[in-house]
N, CA, C and O atoms as a Tripos MOL2 file, in Angstrom:
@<TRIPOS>MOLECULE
protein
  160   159    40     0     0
PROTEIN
NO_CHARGES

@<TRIPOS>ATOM
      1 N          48.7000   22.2980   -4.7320 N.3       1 UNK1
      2 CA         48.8210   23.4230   -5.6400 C.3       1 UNK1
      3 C          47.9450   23.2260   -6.8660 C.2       1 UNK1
      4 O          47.3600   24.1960   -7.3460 O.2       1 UNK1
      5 N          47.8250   21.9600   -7.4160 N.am      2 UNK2
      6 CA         47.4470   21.6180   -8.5020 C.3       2 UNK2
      7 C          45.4430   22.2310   -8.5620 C.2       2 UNK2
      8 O          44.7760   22.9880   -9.2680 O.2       2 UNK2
      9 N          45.1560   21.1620   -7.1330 N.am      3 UNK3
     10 CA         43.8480   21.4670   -6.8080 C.3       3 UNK3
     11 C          43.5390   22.9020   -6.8670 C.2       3 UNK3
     12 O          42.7990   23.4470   -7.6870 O.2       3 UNK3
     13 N          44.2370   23.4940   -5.8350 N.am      4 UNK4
     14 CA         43.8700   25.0940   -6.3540 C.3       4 UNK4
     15 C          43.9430   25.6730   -7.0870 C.2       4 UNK4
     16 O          43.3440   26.7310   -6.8900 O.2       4 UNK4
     17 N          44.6020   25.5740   -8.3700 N.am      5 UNK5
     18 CA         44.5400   26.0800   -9.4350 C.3       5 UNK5
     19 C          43.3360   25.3440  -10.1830 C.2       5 UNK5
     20 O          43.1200   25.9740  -11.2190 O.2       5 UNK5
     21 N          42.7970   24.6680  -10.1090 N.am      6 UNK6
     22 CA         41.5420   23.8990  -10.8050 C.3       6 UNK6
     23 C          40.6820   24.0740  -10.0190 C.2       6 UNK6
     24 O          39.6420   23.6680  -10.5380 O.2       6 UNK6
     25 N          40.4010   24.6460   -8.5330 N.am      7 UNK7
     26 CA         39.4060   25.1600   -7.7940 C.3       7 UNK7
     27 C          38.9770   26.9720   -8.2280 C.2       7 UNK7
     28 O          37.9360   27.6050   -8.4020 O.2       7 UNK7
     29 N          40.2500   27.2230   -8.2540 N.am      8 UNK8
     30 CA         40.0210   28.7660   -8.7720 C.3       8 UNK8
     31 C          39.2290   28.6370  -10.2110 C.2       8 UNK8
     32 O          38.0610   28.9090  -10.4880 O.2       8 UNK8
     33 N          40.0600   28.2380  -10.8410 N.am      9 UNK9
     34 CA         39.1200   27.8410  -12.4400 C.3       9 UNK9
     35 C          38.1220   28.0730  -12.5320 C.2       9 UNK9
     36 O          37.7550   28.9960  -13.2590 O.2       9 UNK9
     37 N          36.9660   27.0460  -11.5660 N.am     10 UNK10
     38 CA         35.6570   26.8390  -11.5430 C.3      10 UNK10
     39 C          34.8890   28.0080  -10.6300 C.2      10 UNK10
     40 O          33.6970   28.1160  -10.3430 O.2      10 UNK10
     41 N          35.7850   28.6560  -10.3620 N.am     11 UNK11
     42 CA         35.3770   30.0940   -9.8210 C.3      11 UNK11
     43 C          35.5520   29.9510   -7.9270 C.2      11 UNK11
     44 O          35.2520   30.7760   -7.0650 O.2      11 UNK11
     45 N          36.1340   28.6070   -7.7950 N.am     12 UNK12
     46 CA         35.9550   28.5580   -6.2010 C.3      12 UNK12
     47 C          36.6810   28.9880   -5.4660 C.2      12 UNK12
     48 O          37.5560   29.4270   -6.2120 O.2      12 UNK12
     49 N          37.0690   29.2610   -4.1830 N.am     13 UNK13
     50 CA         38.5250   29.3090   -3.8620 C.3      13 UNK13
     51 C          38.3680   28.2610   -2.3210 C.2      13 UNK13
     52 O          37.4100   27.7430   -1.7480 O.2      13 UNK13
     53 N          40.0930   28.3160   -2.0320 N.am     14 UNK14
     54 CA         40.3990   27.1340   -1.1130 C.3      14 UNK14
     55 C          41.0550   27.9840    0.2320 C.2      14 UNK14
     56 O          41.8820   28.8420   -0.0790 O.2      14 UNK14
     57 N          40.8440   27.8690    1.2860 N.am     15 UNK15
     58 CA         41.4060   28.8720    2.5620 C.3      15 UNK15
     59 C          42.4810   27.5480    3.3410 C.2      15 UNK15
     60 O          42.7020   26.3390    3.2730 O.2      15 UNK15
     61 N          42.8440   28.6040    3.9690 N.am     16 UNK16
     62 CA         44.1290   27.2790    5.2190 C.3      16 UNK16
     63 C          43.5660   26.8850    5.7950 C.2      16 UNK16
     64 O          42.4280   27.3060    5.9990 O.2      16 UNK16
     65 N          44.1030   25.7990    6.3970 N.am     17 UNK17
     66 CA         43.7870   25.6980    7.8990 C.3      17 UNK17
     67 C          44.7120   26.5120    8.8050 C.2      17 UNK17
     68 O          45.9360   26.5730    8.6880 O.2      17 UNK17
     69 N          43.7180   27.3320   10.0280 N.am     18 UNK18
     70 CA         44.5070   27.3200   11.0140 C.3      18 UNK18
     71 C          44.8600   26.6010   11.8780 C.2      18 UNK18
     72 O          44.1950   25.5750   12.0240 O.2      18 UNK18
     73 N          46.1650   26.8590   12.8990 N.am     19 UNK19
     74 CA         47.2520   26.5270   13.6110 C.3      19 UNK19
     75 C          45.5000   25.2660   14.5520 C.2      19 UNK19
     76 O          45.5390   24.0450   14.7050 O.2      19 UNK19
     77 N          44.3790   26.1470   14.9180 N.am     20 UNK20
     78 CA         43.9140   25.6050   15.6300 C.3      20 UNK20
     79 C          42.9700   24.3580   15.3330 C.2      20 UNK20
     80 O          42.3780   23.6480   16.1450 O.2      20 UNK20
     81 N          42.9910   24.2930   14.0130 N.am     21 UNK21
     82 CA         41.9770   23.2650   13.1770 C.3      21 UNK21
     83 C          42.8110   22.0800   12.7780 C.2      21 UNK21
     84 O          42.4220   20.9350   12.5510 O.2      21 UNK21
     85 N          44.2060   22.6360   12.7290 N.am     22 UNK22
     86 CA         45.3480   21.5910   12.2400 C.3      22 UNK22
     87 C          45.6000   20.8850   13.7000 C.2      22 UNK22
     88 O          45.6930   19.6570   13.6770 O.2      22 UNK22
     89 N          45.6720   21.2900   14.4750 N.am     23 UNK23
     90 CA         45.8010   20.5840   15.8150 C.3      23 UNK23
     91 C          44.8490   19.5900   16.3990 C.2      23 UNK23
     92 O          45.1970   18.5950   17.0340 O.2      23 UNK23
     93 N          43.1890   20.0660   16.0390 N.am     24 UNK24
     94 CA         42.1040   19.5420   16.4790 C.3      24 UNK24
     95 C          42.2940   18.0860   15.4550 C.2      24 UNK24
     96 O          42.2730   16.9390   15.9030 O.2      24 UNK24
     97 N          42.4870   18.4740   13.9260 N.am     25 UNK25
     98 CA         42.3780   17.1080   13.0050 C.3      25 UNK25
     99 C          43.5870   16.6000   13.2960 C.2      25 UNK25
    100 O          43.6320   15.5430   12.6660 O.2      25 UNK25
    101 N          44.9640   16.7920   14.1020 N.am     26 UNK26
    102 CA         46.2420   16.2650   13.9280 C.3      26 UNK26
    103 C          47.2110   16.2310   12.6200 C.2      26 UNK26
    104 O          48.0730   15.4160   12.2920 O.2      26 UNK26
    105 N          46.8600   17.1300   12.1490 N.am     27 UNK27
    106 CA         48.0890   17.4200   10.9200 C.3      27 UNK27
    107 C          48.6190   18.8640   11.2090 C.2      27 UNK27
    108 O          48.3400   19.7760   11.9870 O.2      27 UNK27
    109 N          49.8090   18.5540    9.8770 N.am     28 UNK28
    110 CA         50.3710   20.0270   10.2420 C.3      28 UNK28
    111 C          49.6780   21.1230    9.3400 C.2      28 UNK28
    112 O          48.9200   20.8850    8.3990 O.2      28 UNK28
    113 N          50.0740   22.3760    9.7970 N.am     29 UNK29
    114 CA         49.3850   23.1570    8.7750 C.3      29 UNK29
    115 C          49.6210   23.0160    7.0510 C.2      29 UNK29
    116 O          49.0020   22.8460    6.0020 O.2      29 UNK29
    117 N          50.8560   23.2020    7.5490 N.am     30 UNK30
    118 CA         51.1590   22.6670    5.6530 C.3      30 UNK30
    119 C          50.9670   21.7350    4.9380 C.2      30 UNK30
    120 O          50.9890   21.7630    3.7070 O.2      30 UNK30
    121 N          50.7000   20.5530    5.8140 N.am     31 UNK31
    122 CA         50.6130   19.1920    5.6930 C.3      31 UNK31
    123 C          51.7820   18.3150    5.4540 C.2      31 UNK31
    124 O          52.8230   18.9030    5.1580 O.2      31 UNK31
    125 N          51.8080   17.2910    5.5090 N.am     32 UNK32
    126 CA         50.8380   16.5210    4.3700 C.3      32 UNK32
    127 C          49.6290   16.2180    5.5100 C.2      32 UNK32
    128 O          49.9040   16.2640    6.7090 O.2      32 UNK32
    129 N          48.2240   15.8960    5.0190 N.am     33 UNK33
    130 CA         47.2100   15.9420    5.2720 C.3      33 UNK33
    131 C          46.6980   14.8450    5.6950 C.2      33 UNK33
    132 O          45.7460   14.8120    6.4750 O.2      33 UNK33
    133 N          47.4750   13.4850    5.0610 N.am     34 UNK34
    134 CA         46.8480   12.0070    5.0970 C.3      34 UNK34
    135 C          48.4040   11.1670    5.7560 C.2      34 UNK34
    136 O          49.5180   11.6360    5.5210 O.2      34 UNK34
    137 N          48.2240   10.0920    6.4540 N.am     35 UNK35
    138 CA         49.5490    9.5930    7.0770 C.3      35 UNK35
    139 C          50.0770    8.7140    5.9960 C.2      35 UNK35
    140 O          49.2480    8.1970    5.2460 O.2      35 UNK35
    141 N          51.2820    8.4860    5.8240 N.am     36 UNK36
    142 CA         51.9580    7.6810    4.8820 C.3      36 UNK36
    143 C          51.5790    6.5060    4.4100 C.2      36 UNK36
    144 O          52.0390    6.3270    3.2830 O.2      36 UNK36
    145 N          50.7860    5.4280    4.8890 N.am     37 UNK37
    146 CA         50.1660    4.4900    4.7920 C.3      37 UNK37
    147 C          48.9150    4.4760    3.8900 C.2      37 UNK37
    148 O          48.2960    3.5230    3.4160 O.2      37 UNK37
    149 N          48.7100    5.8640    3.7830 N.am     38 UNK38
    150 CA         47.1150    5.9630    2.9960 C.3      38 UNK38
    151 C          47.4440    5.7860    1.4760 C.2      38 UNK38
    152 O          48.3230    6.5250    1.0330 O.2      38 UNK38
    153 N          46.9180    5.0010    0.7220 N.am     39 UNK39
    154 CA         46.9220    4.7500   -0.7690 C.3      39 UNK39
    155 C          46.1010    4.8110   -1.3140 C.2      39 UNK39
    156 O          45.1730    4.0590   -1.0170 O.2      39 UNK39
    157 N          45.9530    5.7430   -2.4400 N.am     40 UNK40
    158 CA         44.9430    6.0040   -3.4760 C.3      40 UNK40
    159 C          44.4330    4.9330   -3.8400 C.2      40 UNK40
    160 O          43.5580    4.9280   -4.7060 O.2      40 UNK40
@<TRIPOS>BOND
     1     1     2 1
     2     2     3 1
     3     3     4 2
     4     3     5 am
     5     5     6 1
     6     6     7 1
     7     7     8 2
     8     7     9 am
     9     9    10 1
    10    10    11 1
    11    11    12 2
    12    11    13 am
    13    13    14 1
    14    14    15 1
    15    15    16 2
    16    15    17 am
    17    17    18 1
    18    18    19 1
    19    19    20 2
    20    19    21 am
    21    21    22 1
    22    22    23 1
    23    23    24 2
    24    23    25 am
    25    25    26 1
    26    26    27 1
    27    27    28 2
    28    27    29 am
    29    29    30 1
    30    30    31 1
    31    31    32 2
    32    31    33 am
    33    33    34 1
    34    34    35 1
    35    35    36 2
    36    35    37 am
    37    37    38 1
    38    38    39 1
    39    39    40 2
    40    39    41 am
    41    41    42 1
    42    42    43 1
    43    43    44 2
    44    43    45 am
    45    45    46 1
    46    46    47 1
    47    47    48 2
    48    47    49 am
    49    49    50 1
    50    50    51 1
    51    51    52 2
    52    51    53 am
    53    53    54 1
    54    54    55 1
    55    55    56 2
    56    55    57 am
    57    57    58 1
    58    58    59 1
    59    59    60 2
    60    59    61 am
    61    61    62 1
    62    62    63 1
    63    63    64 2
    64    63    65 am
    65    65    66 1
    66    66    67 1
    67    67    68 2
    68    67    69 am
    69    69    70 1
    70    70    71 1
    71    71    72 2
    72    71    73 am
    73    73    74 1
    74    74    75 1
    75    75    76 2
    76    75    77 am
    77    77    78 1
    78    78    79 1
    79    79    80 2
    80    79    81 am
    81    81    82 1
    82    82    83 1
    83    83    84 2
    84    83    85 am
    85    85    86 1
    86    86    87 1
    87    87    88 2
    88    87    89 am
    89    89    90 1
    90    90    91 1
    91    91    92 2
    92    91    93 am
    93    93    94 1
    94    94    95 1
    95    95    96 2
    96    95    97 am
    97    97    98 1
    98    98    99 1
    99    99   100 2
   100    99   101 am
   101   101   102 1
   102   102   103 1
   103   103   104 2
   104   103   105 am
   105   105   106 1
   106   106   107 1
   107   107   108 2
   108   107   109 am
   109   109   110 1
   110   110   111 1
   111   111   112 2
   112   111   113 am
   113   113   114 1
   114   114   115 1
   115   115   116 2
   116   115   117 am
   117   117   118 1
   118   118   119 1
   119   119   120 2
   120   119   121 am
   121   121   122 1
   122   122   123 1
   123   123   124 2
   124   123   125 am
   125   125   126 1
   126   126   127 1
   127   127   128 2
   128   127   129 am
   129   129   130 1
   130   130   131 1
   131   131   132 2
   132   131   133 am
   133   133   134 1
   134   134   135 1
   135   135   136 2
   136   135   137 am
   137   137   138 1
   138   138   139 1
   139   139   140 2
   140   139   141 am
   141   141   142 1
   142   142   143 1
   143   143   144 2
   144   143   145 am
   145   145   146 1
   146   146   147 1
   147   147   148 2
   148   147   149 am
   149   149   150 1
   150   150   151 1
   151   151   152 2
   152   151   153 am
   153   153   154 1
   154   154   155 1
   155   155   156 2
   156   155   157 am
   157   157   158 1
   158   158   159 1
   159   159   160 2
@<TRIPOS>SUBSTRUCTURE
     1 UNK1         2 RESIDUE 1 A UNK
     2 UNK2         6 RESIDUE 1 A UNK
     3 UNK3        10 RESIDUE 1 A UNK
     4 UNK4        14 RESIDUE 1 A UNK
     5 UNK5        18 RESIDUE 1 A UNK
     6 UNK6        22 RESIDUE 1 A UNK
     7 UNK7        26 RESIDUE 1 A UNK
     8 UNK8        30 RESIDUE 1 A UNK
     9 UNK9        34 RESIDUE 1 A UNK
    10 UNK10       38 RESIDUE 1 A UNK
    11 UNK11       42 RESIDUE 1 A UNK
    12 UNK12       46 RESIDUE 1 A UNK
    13 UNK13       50 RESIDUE 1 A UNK
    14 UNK14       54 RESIDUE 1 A UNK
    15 UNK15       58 RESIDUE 1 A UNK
    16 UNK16       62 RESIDUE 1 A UNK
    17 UNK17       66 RESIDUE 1 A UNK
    18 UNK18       70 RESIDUE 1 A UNK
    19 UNK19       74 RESIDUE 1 A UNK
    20 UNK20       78 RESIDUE 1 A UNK
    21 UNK21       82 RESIDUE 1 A UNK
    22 UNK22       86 RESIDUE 1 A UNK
    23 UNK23       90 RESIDUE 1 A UNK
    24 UNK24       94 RESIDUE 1 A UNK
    25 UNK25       98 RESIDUE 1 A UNK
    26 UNK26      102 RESIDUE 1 A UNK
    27 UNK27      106 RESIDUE 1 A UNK
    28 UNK28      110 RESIDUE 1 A UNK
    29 UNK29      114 RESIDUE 1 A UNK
    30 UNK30      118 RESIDUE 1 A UNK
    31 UNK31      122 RESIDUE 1 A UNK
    32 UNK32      126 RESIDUE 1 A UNK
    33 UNK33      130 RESIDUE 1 A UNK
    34 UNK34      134 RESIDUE 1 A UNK
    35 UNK35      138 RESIDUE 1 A UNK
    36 UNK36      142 RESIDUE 1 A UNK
    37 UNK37      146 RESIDUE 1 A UNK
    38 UNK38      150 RESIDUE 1 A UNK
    39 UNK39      154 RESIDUE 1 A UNK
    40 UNK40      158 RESIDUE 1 A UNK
């Protein structure tokens, strides 16, 4: 949420993934995006 509101800002915008792009990368649509193990 955060990102998109600071993407819009800069004039950009951010789209979904669809059902079929979320399947191909293995996440869900809503996410979360990265598996639990991943650390900043």
């Amino acid at each position: 949420k955060v990102a998109r509101i600071h993407v819009e800002a800069l004039g950009g915008t951010l789209t979904k993934l669809t059902k079929e792009q979320a399947e191909y990368i293995g996440v869900d649509v809503d996410g979360p995006y990265k598996p639990e193990h991943y650390r900043y």
